[in-house]
N, C-alpha and C positions, 0 to 999 in steps of 0.2 A: 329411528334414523332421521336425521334434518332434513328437512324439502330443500332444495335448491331454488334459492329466489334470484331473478333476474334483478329483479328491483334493486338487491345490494350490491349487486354485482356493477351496474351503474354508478351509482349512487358513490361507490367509494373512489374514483376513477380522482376527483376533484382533492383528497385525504394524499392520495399517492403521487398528485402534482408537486403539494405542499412539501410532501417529504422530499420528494426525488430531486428538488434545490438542496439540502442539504445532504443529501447521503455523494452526490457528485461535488458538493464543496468538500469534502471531506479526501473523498476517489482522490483529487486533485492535490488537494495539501498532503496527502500522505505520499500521494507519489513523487511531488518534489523533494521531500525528506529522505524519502526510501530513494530516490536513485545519486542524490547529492552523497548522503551518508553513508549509503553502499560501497561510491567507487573513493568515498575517503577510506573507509575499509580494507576496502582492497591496496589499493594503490600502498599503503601503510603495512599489510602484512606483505606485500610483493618488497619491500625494502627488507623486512628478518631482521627488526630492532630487538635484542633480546631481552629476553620477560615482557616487552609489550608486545610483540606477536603472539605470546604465549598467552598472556590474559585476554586480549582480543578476540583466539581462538575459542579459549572456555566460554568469553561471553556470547559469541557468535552460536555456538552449540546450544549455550544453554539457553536463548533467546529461541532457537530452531528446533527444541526437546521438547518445550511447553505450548501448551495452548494460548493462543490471540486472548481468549476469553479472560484468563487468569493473570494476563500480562494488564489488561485493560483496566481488571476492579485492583491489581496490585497499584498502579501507576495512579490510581482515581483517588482511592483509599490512604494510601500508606503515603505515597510522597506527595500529593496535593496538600495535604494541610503542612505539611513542611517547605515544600518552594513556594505557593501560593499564600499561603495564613498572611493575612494583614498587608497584602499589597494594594487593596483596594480594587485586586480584580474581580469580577463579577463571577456569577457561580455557573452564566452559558459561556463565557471566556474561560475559565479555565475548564468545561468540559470540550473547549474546540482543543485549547491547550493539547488535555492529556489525549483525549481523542485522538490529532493526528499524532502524539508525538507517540504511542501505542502501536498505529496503525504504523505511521514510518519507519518507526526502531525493529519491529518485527519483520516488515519485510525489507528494510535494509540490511538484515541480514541473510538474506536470500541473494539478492542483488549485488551482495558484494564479490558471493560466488562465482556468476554469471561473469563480472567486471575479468573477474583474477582469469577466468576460462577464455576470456578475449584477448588479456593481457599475455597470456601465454601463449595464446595462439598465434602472434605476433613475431616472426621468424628472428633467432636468434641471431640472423646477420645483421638485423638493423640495430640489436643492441650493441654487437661489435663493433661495428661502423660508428655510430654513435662516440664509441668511448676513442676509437683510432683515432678520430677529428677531435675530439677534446672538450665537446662541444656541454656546455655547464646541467647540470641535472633535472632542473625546473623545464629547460627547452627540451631534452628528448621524452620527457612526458607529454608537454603540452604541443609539442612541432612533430613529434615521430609514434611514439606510443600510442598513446590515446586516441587522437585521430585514424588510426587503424585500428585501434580495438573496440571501441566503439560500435563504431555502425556494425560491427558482426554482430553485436550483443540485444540491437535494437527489439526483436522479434521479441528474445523473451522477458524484455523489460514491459513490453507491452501484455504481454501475459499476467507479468506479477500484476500488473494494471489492471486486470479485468478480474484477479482474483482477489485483491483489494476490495475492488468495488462491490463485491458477493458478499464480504466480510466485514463490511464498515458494519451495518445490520445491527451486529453486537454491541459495537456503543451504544444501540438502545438503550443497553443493561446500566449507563450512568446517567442516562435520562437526555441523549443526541435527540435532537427531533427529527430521525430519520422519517423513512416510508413507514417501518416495522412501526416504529413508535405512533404515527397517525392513524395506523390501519388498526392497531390492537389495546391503544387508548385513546387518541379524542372519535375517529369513527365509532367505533363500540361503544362506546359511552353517548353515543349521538342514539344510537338506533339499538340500543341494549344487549352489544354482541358482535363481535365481528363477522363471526359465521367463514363457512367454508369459500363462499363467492369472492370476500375480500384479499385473502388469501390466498386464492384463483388467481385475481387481480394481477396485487402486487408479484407473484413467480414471474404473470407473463412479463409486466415490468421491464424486471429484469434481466428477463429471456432476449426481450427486443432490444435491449442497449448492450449487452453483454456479447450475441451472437455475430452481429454486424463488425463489431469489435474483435472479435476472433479471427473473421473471415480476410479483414484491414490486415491482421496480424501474419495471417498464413501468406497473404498476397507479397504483405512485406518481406516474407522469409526467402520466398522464389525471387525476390529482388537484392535483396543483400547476401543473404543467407546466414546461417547461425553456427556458433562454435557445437 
């Protein structure tokens, strides 16, 4: 059984700085994707265009059926050398590329959920009202709809947010220079091993940005409250 050394348990704190700049640039960019793309989602299946509600739905499902993981090396693999080959973008560009666009596309389709459950929650007088007054359909979106449904939905937008951030991680696996990636190859490779300390480390990490972030969340919830 390994000893427990404090020495690594130190020592890696500087490995998990480095990461923790990129796994929050990541947090970030996936979550403007994931909440823009979400309430295009929604907002598109709440209109009932037919066959593209319908396709929408399959892909919404089938994005929500699979694992992050498989969505990641699919997107890295398979269509990187076909939108990317020969544009001259570099190979950490187009792993931010697929990285958020992985991260975003999967939890956009969570979040489109959440939008449509706001959007419906939205009492059906004021779409009536709306259509009585005559008023054109871009405006009871962006002046009536939205602005009420919304801020309902804020609480668990901030959730898919902090569960993002738990799961950027796996970009590891296309070579992201996350925490995971400093703490289990350039530390390791520093001091022959990451060992159990680093590992320690990086949980608590994440425990300390992740939990703080929960609490912001719940606080939010007794302020707006959620559908």
């Amino acid at each position: 059984m390994e000893i427990w050394r404090w020495d690594r348990f130190f020592e890696v704190w500087p490995y998990i700085g480095e990461g923790l700049v990129t796994t929050i640039t990541y947090t970030l960019l996936g979550s403007v994707v994931a909440y823009v793309l979400g309430l295009i989602f929604a907002v598109v299946r709440q209109l009932r265009i037919p066959v593209v509600d319908q396709i929408l739905w399959g892909f919404i499902e089938f994005v929500r059926s699979t694992p992050l993981l498989v969505q990641v090396f699919f997107l890295f693999h398979v269509l990187r050398p076909e939108l990317l080959s020969g544009t001259g973008v570099d190979l950490s560009t187009q792993r931010l590329i697929v990285g958020t666009a992985a991260v975003g596309i999967h939890y956009a389709c969570y979040t489109s959920e959440v939008y449509r459950a706001g959007i419906e929650a939205v009492p059906r007088g004021q779409w009536e009202a709306a259509t009585a007054l005559s008023i054109p359909g871009m405006r009871v979106w962006t002046g009536i709809i939205l602005p009420q449904a919304v801020p309902r939905v804020l609480p668990a937008l901030g959730n898919y947010t902090i569960a993002m951030f738990k799961e950027v991680p796996l970009l590891f696996t296309i070579g992201v220079l996350d925490i995971v990636f400093y703490v289990k190859t350039v530390f390791a490779s520093d001091v022959g091993g990451a060992g159990p300390e680093a590992w320690f480390a990086a949980g608590l990490t994440f425990l300390a940005l992740s939990y703080p972030c929960s609490l912001l969340v719940r606080r939010l919830e007794r302020r707006v409250g959620t559908v």
